[in-house]
C-alpha positions, -999 to 999 in steps of 0.1 A, spaced: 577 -170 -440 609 -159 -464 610 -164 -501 639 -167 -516 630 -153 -555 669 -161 -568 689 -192 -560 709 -213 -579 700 -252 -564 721 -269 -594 751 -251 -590 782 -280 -582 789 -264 -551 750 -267 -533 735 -295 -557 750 -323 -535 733 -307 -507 707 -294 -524 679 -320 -511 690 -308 -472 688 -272 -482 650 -281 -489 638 -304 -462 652 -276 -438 631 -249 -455 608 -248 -428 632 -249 -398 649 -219 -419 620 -197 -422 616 -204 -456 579 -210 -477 596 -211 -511 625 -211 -531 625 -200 -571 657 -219 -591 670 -197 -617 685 -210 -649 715 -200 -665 718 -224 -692 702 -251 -707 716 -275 -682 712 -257 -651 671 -253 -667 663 -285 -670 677 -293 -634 661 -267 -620 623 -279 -631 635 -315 -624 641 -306 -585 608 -280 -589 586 -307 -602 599 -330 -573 591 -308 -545 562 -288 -537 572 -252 -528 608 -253 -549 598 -236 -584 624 -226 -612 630 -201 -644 644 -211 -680 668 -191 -691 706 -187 -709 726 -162 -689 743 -134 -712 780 -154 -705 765 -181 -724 749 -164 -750 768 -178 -778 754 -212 -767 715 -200 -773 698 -217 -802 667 -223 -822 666 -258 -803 671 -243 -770 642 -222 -774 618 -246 -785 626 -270 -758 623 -241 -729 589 -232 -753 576 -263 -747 592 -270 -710 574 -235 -695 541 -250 -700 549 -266 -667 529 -251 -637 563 -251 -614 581 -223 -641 574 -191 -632 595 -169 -652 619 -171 -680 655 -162 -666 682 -154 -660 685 -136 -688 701 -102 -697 735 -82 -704 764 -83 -691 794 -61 -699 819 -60 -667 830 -99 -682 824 -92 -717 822 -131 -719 800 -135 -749 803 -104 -777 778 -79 -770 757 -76 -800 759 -118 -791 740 -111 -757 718 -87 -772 707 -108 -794 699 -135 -772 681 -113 -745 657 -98 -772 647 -135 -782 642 -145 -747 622 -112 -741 601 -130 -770 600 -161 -757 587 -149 -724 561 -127 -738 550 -160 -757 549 -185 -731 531 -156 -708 559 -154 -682 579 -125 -660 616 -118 -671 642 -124 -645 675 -99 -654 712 -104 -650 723 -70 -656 761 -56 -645 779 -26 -662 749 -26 -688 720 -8 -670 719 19 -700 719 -5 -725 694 -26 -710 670 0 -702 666 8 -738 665 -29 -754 632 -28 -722 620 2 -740 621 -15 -775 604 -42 -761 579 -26 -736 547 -39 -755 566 -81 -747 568 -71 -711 532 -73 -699 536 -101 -678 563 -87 -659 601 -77 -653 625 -81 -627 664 -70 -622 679 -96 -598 707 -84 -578 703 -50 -582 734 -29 -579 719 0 -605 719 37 -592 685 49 -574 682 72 -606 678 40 -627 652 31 -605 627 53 -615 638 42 -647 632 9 -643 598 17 -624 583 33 -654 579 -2 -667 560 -15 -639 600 -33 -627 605 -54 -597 635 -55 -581 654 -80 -558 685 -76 -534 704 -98 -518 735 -99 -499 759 -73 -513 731 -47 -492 751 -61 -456 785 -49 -471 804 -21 -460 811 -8 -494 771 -7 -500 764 27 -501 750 28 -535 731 -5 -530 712 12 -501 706 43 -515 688 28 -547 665 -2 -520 655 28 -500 642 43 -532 620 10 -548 587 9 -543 571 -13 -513 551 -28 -539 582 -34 -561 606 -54 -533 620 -86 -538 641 -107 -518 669 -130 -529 702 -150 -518 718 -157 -554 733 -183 -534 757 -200 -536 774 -168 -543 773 -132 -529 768 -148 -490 760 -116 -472 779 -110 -438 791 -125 -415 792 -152 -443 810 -129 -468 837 -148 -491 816 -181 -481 790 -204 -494 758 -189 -498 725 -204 -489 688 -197 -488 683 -196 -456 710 -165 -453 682 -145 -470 666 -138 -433 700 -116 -432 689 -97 -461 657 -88 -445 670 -79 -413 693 -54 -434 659 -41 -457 645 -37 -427 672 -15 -411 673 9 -450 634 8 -449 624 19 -415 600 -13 -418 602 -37 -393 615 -76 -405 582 -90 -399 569 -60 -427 596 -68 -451 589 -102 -450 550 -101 -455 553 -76 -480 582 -91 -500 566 -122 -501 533 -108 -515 556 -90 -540 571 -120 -549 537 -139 -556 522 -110 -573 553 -115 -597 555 -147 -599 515 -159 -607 520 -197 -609 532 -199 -574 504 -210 -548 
């Protein structure tokens, strides 16, 4: 069975059919789904729906667009709400400089006291990282000693070089759709050099569909697409990717059963 390690069940455009999405999980091929946060809102959703159904779990996290919006009262209610067995990582969380949205030194800050926050509650990171994969290797490297408990860049679209970058601090990383376009040659290149041990699967749905469903809604149960497409870059057969992803994704992820 498929996990999918990076969707976004709150967003407006699946939360009305967010309930479907999960009572087809099965039918779809799916075991489990992880929830990411990207704001105080979308965190507090994201546990509600975990907490509701079994093998749905969810991150805490302020993405680096809203990073002017993280405060001392933010933290201590994701401090306190990661205690709950159905959070497995604090996320999404990271840099982003392509939109520039929140000032950089903003987003910066904000990642380094998340970084903190996970390291306190005993949880994996879960990265947003675009345009800022120099930048964000070296806060990592400040903050190697916080990242015991794991690290993982979501949507990778860094080069293979930063790979072995990334790798040097024990980093998972997850792909979704964007490996089934036709402009993916740098995509490809930098799955085929991650470590089997180090694969992750992921939709990011609802956005980033991969084909045919390009320019469309996204959802989970797309992310059999993405495997079929690992597959194909890894020489692995589906049935592989699958087992192996999934194992990466639990290894990752310790509070999932």
């Amino acid at each position: 069975m498929l996990i999918d390690s990076h969707c976004h069940l709150t967003d407006e455009r699946i939360a009305p059919v967010a309930e479907e999405v999960i009572a087809s999980m099965s039918s779809d091929g799916l075991s489990d789904l992880v929830t990411v946060g990207y704001d105080r809102e979308s965190s507090l959703g994201g546990l509600a729906l975990a907490k509701e159904h079994p093998h749905v779990w969810c991150t805490l996290g302020v993405h680096p667009h809203d990073a002017d919006k993280l405060d001392d009262e933010t933290l201590a209610e994701f401090r306190a709400l990661a205690a709950d067995p159905k959070v497995v990582g604090i996320g999404e969380i990271g840099l982003d400089y392509f939109y520039d949205l929140s000032p950089r030194e903003v987003q910066k800050d904000a990642f380094f006291r998340q970084i903190a926050l996970a390291e306190e509650c005993g949880l994996p990171v879960c990265l947003h990282v675009r345009d800022a994969y120099g930048d964000c290797l070296e806060a990592l490297k400040e903050c190697e000693p916080m990242l015991k408990n794991g690290v993982l860049l979501h949507c990778y679209s860094g080069s293979r070089e930063m790979v072995r970058e990334f790798s040097r601090l024990d980093a998972y990383f997850a792909f979704g759709g964007a490996i089934t376009f036709k402009n993916a040659k740098k995509n490809v290149e930098a799955l085929a050099a991650v470590p089997r041990d180090r694969l992750l699967l992921e939709t990011d749905c609802p956005y980033m569909a991969p084909v045919p469903y390009r320019g469309k809604t996204n959802f989970p149960k797309y992310v059999a697409l993405v495997r079929d497409k690992a597959a194909e870059v890894t020489g692995m057969s589906a049935e592989e990717v699958e087992r192996i992803t999934a194992e990466n994704t639990k290894r990752l992820f310790k509070r999932m059963k």
